[in-house]
Backbone as ProteinMPNN parsed JSONL, in Angstrom:
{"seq_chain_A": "XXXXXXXXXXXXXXXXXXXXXXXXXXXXXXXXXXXXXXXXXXXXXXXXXXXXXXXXXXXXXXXXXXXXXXXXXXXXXXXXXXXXXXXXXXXXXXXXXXXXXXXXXXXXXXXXXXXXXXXXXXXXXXXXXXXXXXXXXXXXXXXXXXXXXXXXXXXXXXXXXXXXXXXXXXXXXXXXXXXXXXXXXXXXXXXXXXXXXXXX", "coords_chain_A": {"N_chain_A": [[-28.91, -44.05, 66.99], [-28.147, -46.027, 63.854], [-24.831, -45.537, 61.929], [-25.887, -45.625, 59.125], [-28.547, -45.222, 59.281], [-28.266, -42.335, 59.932], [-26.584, -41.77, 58.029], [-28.765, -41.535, 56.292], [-30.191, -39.803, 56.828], [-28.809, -37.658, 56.905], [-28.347, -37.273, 54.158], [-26.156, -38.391, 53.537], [-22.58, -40.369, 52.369], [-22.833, -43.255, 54.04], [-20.431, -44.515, 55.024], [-18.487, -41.732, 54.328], [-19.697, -40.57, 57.096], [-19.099, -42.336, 59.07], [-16.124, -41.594, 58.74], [-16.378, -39.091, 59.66], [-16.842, -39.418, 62.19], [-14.576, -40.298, 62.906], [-12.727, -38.283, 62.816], [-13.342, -35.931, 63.448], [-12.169, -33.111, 63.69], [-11.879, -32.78, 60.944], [-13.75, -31.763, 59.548], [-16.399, -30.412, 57.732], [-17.731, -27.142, 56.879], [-20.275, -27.291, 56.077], [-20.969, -30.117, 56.581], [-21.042, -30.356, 58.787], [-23.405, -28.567, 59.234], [-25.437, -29.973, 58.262], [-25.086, -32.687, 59.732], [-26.153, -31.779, 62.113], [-28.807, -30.542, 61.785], [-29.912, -33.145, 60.473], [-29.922, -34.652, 63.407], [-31.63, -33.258, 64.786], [-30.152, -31.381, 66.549], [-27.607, -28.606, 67.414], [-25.089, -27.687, 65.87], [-22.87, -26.701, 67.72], [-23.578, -28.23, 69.632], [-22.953, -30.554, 68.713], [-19.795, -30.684, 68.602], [-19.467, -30.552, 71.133], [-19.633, -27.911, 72.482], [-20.042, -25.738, 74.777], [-22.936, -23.76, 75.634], [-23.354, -22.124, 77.937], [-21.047, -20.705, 78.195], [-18.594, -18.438, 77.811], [-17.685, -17.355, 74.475], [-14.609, -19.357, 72.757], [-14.406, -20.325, 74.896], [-14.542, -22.92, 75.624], [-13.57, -26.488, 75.626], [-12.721, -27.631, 72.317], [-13.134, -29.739, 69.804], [-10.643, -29.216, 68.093], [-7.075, -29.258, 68.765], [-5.253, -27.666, 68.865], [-4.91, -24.735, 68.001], [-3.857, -22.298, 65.041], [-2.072, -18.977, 64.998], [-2.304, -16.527, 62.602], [-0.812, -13.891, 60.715], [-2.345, -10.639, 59.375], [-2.625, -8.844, 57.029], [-3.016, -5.047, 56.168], [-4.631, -4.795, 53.811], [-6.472, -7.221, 53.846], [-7.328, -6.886, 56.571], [-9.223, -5.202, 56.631], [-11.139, -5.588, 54.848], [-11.956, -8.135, 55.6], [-13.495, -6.55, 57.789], [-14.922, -4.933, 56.644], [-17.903, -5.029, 56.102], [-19.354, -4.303, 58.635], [-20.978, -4.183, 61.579], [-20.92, -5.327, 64.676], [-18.77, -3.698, 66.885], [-15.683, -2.484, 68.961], [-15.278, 0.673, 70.778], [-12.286, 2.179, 71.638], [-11.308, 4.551, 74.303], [-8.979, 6.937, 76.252], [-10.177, 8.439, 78.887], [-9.316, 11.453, 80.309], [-7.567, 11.854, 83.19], [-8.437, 9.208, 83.66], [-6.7, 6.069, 84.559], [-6.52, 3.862, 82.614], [-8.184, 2.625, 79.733], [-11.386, 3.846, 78.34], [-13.818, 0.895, 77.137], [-15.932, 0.713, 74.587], [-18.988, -0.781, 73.209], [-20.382, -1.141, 69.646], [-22.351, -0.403, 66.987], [-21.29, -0.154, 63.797], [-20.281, 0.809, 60.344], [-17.949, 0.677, 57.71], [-16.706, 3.39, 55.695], [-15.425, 4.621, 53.005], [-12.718, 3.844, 53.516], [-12.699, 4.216, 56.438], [-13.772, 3.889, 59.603], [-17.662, 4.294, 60.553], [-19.451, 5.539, 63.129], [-22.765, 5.654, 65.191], [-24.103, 7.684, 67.73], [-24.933, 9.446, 71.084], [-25.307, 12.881, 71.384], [-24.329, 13.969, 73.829], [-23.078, 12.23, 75.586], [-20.535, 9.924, 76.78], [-18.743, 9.026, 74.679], [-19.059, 10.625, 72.782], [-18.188, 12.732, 74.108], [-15.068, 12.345, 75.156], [-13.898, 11.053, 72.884], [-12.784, 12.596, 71.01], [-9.879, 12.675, 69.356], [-6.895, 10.703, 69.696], [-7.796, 7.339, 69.411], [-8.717, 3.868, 69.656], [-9.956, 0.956, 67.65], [-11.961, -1.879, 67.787], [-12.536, -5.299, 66.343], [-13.981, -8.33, 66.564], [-14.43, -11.76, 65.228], [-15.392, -14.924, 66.283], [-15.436, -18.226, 66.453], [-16.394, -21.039, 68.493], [-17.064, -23.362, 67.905], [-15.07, -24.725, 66.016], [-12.927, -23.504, 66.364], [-11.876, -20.946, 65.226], [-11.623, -17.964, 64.26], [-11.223, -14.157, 64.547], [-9.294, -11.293, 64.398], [-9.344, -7.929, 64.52], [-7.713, -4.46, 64.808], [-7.853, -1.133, 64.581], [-6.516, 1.299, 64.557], [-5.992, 4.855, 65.122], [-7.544, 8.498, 64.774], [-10.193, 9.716, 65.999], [-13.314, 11.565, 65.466], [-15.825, 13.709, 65.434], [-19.03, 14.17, 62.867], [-19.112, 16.898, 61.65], [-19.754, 18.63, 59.94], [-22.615, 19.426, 58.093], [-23.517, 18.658, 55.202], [-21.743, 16.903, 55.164], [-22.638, 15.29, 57.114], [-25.407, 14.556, 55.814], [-24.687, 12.599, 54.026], [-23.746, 11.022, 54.99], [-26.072, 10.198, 56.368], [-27.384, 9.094, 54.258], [-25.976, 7.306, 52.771], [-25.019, 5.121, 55.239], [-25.998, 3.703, 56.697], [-26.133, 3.343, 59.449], [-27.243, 1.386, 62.579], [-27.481, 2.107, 66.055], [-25.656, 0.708, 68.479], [-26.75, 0.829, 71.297], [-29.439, 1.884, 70.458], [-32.359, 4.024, 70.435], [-32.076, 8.17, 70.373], [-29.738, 8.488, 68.416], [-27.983, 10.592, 67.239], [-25.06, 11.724, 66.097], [-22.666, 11.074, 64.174], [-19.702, 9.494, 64.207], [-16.111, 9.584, 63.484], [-13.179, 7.096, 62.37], [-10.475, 7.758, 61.482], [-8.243, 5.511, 60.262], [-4.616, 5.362, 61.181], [-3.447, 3.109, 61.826], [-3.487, -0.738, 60.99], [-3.884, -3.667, 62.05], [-3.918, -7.029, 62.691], [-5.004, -10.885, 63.719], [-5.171, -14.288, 62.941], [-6.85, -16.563, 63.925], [-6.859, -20.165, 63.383], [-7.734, -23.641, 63.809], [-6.097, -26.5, 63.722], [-5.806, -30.275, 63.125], [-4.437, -32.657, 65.013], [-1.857, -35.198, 63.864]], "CA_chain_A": [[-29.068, -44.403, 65.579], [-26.925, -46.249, 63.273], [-24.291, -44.739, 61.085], [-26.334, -45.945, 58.019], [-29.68, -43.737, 59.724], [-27.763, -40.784, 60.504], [-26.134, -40.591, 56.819], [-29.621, -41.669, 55.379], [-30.973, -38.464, 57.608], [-28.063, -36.225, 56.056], [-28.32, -37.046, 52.967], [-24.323, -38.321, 53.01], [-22.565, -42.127, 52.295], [-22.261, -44.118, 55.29], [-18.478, -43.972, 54.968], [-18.247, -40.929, 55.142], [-20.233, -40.315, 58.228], [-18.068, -43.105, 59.836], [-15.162, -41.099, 58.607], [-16.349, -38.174, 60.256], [-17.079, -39.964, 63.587], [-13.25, -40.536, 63.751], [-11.79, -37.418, 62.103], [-13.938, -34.601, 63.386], [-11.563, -31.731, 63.104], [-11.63, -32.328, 59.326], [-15.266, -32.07, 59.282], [-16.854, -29.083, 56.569], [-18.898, -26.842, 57.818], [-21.882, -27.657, 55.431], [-21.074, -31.348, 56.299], [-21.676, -30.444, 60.023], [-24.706, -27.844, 59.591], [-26.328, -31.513, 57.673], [-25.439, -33.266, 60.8], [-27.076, -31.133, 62.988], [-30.086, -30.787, 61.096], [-30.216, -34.864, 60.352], [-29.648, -35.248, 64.486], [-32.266, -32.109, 65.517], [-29.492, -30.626, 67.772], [-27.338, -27.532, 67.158], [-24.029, -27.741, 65.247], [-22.052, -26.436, 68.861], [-23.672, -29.763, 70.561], [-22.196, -31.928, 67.956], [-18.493, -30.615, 68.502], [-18.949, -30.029, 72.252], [-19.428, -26.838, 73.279], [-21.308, -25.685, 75.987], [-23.767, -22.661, 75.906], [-23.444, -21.336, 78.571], [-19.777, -20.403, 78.427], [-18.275, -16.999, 77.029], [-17.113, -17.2, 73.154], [-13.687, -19.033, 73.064], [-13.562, -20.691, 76.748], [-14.716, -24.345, 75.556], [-12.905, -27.292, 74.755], [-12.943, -28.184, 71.074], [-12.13, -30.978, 68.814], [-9.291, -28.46, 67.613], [-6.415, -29.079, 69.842], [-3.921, -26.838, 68.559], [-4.685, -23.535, 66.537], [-2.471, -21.56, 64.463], [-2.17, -17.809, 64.742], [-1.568, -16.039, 61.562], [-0.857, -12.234, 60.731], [-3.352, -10.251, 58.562], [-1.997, -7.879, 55.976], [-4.231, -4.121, 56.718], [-6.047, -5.113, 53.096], [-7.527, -8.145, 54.349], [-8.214, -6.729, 57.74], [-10.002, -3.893, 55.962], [-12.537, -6.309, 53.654], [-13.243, -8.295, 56.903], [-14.733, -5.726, 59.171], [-16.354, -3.86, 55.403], [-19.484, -5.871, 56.241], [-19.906, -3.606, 59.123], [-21.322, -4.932, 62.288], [-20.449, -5.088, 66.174], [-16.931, -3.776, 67.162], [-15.623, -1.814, 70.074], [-14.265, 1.994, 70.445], [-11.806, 1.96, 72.987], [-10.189, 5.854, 74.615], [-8.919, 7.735, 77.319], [-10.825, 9.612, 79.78], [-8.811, 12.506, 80.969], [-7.502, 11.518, 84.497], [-8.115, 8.067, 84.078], [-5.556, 5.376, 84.153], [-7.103, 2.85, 82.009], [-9.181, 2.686, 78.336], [-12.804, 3.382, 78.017], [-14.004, 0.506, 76.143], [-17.575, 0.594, 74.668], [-19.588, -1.472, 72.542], [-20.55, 0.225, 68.619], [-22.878, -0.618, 65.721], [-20.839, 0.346, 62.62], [-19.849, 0.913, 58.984], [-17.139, 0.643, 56.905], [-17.457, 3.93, 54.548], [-13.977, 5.155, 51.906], [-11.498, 3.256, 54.609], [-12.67, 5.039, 57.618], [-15.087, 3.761, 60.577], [-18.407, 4.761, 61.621], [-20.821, 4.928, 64.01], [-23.232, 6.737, 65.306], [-23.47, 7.839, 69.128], [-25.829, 10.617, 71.509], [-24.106, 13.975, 71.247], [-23.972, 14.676, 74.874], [-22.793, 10.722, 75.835], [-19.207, 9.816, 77.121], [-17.579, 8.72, 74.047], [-19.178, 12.042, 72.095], [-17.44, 14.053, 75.009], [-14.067, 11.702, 75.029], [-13.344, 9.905, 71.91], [-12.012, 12.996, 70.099], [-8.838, 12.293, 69.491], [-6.705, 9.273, 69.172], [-8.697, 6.189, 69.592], [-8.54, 2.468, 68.848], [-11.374, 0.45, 67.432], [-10.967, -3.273, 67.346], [-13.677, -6.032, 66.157], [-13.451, -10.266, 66.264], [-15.604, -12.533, 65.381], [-15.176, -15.748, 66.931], [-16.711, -19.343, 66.162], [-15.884, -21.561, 69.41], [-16.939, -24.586, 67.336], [-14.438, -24.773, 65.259], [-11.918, -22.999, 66.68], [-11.715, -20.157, 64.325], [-11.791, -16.768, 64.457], [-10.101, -13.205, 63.582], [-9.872, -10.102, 65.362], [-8.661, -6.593, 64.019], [-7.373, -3.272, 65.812], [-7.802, -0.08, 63.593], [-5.853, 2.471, 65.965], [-6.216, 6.036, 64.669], [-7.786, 9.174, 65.022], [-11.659, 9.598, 66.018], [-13.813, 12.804, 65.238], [-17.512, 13.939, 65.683], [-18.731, 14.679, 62.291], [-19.737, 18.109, 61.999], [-20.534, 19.186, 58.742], [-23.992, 18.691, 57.691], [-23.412, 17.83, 53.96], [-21.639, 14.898, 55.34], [-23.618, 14.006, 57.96], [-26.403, 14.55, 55.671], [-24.237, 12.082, 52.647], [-23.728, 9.849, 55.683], [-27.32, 9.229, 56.628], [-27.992, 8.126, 53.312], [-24.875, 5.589, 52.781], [-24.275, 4.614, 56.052], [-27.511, 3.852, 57.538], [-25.518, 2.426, 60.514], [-28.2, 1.065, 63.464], [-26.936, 2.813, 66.767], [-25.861, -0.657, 69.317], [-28.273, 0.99, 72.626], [-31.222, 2.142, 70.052], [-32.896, 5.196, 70.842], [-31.909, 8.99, 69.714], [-28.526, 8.708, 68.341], [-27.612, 11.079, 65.982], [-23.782, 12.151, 66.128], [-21.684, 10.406, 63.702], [-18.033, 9.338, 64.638], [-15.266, 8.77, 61.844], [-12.514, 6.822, 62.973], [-9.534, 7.802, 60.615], [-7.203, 4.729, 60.294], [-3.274, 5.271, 61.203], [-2.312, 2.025, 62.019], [-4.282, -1.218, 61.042], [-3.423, -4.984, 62.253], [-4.886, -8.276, 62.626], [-4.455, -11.809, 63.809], [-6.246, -15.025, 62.327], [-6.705, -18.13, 64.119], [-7.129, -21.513, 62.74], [-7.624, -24.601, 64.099], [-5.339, -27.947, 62.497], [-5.373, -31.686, 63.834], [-2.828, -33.861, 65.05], [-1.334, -36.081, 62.716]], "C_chain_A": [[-27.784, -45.018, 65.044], [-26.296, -45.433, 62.648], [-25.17, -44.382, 59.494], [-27.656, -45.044, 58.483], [-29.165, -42.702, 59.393], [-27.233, -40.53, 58.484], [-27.715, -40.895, 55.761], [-30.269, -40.127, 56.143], [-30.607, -37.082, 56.596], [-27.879, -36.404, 54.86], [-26.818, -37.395, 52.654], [-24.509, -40.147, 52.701], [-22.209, -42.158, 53.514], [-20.702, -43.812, 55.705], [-18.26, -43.04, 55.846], [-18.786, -40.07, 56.96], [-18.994, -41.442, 58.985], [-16.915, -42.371, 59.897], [-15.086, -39.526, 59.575], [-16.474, -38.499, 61.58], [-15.485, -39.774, 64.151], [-12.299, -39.571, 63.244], [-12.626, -36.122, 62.454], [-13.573, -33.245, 62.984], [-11.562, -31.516, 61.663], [-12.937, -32.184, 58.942], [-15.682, -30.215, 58.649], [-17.545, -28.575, 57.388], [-20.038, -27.065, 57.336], [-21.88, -28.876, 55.964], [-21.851, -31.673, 58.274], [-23.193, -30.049, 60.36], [-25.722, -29.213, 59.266], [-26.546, -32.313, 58.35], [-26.529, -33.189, 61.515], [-28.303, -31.215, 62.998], [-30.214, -32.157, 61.213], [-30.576, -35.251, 62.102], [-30.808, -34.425, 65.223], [-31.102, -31.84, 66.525], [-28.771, -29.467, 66.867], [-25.899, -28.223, 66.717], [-22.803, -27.623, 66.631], [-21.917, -27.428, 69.845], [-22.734, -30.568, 69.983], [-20.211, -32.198, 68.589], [-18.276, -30.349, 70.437], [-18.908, -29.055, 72.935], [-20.615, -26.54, 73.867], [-22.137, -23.796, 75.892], [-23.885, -21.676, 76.499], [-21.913, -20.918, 79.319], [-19.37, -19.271, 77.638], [-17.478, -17.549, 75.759], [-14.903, -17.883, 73.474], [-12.999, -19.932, 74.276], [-13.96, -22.382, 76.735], [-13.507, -24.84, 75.476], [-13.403, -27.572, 73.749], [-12.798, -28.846, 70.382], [-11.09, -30.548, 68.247], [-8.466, -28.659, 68.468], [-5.84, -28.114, 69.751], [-4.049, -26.256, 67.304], [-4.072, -22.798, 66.551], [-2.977, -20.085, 64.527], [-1.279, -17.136, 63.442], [-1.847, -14.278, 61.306], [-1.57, -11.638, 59.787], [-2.831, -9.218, 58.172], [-3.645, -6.224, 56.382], [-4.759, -4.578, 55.742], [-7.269, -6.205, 53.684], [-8.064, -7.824, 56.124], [-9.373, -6.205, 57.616], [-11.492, -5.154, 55.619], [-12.894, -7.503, 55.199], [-13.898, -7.403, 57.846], [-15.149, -4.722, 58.295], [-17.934, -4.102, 55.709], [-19.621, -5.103, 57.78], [-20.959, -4.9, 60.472], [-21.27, -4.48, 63.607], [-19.384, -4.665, 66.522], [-16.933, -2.868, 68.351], [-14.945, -0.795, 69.764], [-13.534, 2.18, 72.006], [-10.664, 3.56, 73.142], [-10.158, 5.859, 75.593], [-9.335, 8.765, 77.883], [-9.64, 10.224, 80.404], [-8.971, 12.393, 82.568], [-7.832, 10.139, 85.052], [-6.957, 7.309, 83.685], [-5.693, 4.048, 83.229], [-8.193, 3.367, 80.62], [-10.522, 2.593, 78.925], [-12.66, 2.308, 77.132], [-15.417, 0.319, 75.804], [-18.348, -0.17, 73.46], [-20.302, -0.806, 70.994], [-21.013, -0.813, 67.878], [-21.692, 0.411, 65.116], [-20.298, -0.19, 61.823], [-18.28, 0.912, 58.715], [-17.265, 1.788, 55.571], [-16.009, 4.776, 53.791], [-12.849, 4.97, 53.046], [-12.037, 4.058, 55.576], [-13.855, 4.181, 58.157], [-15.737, 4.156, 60.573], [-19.316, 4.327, 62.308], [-21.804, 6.455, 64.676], [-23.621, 6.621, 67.078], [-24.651, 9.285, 69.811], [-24.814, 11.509, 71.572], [-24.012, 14.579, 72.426], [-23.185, 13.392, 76.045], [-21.049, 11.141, 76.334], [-18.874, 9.758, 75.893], [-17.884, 10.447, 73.132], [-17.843, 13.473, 72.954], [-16.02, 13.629, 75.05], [-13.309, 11.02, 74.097], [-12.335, 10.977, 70.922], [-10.949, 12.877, 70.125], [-8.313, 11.01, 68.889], [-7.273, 8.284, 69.842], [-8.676, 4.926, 68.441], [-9.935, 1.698, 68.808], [-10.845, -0.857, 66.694], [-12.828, -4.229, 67.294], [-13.009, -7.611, 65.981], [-14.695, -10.388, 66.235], [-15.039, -13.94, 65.543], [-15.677, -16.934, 67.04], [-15.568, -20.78, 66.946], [-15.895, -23.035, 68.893], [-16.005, -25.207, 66.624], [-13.428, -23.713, 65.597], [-10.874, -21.883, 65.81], [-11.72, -18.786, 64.566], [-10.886, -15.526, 64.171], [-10.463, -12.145, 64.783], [-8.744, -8.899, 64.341], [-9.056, -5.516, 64.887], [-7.073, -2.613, 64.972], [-7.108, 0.845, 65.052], [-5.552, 4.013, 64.994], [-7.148, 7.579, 65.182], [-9.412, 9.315, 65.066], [-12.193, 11.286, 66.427], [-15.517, 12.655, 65.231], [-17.243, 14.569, 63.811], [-19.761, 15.428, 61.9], [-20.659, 18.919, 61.02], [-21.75, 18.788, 57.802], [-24.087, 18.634, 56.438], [-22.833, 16.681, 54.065], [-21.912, 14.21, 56.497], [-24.933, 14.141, 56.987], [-25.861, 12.929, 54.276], [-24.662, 11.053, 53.906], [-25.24, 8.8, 56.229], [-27.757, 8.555, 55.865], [-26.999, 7.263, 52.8], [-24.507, 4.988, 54.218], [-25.46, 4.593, 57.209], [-26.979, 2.705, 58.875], [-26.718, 2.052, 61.667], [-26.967, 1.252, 64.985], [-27.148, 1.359, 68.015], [-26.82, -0.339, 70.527], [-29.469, 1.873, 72.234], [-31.439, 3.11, 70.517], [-32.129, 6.373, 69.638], [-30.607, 8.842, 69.868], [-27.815, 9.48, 67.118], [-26.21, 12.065, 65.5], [-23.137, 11.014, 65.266], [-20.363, 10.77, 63.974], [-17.793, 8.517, 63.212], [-14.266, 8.41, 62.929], [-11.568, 6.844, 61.617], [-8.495, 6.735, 60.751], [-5.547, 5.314, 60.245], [-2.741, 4.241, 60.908], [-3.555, 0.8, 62.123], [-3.37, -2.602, 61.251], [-4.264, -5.816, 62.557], [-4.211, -9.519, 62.617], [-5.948, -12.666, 63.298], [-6.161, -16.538, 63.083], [-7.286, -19.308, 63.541], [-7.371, -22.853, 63.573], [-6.781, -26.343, 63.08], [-5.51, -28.925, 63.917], [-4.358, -32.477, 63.66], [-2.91, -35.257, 64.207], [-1.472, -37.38, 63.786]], "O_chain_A": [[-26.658, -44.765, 65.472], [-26.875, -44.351, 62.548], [-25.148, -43.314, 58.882], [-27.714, -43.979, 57.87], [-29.652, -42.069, 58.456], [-27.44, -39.514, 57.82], [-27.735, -40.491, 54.599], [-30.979, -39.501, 55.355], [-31.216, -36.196, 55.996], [-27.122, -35.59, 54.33], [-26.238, -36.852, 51.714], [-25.478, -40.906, 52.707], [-21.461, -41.36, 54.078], [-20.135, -43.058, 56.496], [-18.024, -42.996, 57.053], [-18.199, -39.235, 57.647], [-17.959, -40.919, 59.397], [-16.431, -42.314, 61.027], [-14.072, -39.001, 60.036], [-16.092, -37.562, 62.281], [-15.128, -39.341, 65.247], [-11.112, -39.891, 63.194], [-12.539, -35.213, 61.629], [-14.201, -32.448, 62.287], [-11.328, -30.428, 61.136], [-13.198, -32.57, 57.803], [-15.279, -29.149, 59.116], [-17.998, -29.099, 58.405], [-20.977, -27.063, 58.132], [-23.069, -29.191, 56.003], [-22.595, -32.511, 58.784], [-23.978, -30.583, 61.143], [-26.691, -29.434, 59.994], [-27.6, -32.945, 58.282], [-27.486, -33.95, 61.656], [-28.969, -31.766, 63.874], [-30.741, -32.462, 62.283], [-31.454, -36.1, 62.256], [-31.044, -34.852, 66.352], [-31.416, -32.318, 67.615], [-29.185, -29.296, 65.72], [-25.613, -29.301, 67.239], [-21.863, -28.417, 66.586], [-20.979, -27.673, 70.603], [-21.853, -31.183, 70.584], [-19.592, -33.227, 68.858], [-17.201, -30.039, 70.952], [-18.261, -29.059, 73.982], [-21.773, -26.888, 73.635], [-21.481, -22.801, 76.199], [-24.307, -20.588, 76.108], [-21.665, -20.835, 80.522], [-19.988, -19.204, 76.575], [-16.522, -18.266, 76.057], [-14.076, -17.218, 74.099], [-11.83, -20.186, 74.567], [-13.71, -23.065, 77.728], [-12.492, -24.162, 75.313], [-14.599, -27.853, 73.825], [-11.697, -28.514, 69.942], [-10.381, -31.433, 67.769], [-8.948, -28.189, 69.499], [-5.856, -27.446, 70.784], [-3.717, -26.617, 66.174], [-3.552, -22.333, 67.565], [-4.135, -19.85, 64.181], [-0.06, -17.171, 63.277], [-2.835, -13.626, 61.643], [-1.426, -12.408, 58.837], [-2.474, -8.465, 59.079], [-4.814, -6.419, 56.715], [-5.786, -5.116, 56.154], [-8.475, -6.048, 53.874], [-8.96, -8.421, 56.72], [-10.389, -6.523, 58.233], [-12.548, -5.312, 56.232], [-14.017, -7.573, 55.698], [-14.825, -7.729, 58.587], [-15.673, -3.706, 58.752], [-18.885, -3.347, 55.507], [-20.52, -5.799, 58.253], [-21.418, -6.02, 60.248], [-21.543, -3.298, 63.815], [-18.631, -5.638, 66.483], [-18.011, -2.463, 68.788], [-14.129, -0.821, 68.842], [-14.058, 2.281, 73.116], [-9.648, 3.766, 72.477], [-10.904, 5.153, 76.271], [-9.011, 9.906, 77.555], [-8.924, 9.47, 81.063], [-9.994, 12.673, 83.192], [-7.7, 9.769, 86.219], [-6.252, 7.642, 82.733], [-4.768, 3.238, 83.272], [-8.857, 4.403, 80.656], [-10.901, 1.723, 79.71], [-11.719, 2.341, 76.338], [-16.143, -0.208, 76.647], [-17.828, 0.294, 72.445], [-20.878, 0.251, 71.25], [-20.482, -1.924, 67.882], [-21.259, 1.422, 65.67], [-19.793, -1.304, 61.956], [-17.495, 1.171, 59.627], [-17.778, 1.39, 54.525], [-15.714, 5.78, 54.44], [-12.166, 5.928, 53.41], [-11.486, 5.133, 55.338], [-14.766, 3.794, 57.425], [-15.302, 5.308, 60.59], [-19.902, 3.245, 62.3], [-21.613, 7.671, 64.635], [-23.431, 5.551, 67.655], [-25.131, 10.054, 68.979], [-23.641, 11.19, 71.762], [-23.63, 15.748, 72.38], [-22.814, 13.708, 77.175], [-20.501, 12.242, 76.276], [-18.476, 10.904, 75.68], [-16.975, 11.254, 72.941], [-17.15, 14.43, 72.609], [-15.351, 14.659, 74.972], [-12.242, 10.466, 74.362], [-11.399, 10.553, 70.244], [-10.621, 12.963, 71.309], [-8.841, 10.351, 67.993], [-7.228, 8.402, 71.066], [-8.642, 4.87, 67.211], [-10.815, 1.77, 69.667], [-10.041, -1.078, 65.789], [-13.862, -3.951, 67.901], [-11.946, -7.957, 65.465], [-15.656, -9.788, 66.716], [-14.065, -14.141, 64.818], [-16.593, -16.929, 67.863], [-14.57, -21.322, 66.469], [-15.045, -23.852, 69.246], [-16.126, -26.432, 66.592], [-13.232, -22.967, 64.638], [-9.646, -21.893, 65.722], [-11.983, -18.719, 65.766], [-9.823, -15.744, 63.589], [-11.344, -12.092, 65.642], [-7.712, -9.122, 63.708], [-10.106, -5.403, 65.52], [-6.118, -2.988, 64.291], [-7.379, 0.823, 66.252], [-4.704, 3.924, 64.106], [-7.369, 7.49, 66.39], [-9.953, 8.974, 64.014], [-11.726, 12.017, 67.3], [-16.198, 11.646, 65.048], [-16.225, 15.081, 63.345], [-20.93, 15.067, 61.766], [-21.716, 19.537, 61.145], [-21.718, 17.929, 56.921], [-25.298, 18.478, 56.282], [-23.097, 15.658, 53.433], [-21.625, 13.069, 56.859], [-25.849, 13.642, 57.641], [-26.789, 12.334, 53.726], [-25.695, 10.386, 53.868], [-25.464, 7.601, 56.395], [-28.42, 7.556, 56.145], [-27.493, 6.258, 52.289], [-23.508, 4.269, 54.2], [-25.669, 5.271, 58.215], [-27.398, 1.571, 59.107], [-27.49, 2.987, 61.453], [-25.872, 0.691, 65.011], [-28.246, 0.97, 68.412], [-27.675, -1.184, 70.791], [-30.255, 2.436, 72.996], [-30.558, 3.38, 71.333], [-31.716, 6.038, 68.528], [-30.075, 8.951, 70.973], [-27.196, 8.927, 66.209], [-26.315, 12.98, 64.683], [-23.129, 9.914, 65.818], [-19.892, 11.907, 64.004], [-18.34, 7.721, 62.448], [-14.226, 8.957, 64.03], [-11.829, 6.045, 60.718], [-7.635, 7.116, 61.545], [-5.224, 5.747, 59.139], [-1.845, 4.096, 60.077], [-4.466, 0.951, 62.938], [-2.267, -2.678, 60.711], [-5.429, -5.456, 62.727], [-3.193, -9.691, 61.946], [-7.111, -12.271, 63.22], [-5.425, -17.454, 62.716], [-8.468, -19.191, 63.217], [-6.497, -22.654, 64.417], [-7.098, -26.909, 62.034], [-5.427, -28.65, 65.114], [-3.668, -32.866, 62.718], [-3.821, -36.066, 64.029], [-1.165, -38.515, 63.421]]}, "name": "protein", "num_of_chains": 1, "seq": "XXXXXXXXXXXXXXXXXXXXXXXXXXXXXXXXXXXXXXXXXXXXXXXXXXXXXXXXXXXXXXXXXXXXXXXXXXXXXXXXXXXXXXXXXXXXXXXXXXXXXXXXXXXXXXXXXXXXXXXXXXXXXXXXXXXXXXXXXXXXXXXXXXXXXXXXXXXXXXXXXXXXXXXXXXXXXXXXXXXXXXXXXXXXXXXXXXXXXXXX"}
C-alpha cells in the first residue's frame, strides 16, 4: 500500500505516517496500536519482534535503553495493581533460591498471595523471603521490574484471613484448592526502569 492508503486506513495525515516510516522509535503507542489495526497485523510485527522468542531477547527499533532507579513509592503503586510476580526462598540444605511463580495483591503495603497449606513454599517461605515482579514490553523496549525483600508469613488468624478473603480476592496462579494466605512484610524495596531513546 501507499503511504496515502495506510494513513487513509489509520485515520492519520500522510506526513505523518511518512514521518513515522523514518523515525520509528518516536512512534506513540496509540499511533502504533492504529497502525496495526489499519495494516491487520499485530503491533510486535510492525516493530519487529518475533513471537516466538522469550520477553526481552528481540531486536528492537530501540537501540540503546536507559536504566533508571525507582524510588520504593513508585515501586509500591506499580506492582498495587496486583498481578503475576515471583516468591523467591531458601530451602534448608539447599544452595540456591526457590523461585516460584504467584498470583497476588497489594493490601496496607504488604504482599499477598494465596498458596496450598501443605505445598513447598507453605512449608519454606516462612521467614525472610524476596518477591520481585517486571513487566516487560519487548516492542518498545520498555519495562520495570521491582524486588520487595522482606519477611514472609502464613496468615493464621482467622479474622484476617477471614478480612482477607473479602479484600483480597487474590486468584491462586495453579487454580485449584488454595487456601493459605502469605503476607510478605516489606524491609527493603527497590526497582529499576528501563526506557528506550533514539540516536540522534
Amino acid at each position: 500500500m501507499t503511504q496515502e492508503e495506510v494513513a487513509d486506513l489509520a485515520g492519520m495525515d500522510p506526513g505523518y505516517v511518512a514521518y513515522l516510516e523514518e523515525y520509528a522509535p518516536r512512534m506513540t503507542r496509540q499511533a502504533l496500536y492504529r497502525l496495526a489495526l489499519a495494516l491487520n497485523t499485530t503491533q510486535d510485527y510492525l516493530l519487529g519482534i518475533g513471537t516466538d522468542v522469550p520477553p526481552g531477547a528481540a531486536t528492537t527499533a530501540v537501540p540503546l535503553p536507559e536504566t533508571h532507579t525507582l524510588s520504593p513509592s513508585r515501586c509500591m503503586e506499580l506492582i498495587k495493581p496486583g498481578g503475576v510476580g515471583r516468591i523467591g526462598f531458601v530451602v534448608e540444605g539447599d544452595t540456591a533460591p526457590t523461585i516460584l511463580p504467584v498470583n497476588y495483591l497489594v493490601r496496607d503495603g504488604t504482599v499477598v498471595f494465596r498458596t496450598v497449606d501443605h505445598g513447598v513454599i507453605a512449608k519454606h517461605t516462612s521467614g525472610d523471603a524476596a518477591f520481585e515482579v517486571d513487566r516487560v514490553d519487548g516492542a518498545t523496549s520498555e519495562g520495570w521490574s521491582v524486588l520487595v525483600v522482606g519477611h514472609a508469613a502464613a496468615v493464621t488468624d482467622e479474622a484476617e484471613v477471614a478480612a482477607l478473603r473479602r479484600s483480597a480476592p487474590v486468584r491462586p496462579w495453579a487454580g485449584g484448592d488454595r487456601d493459605l494466605f502469605v503476607r510478605v512484610v516489606p524491609d527493603r524495596i527497590s526497582g529499576r526502569h528501563v526506557s528506550g531513546r533514539s540516536l540522534r
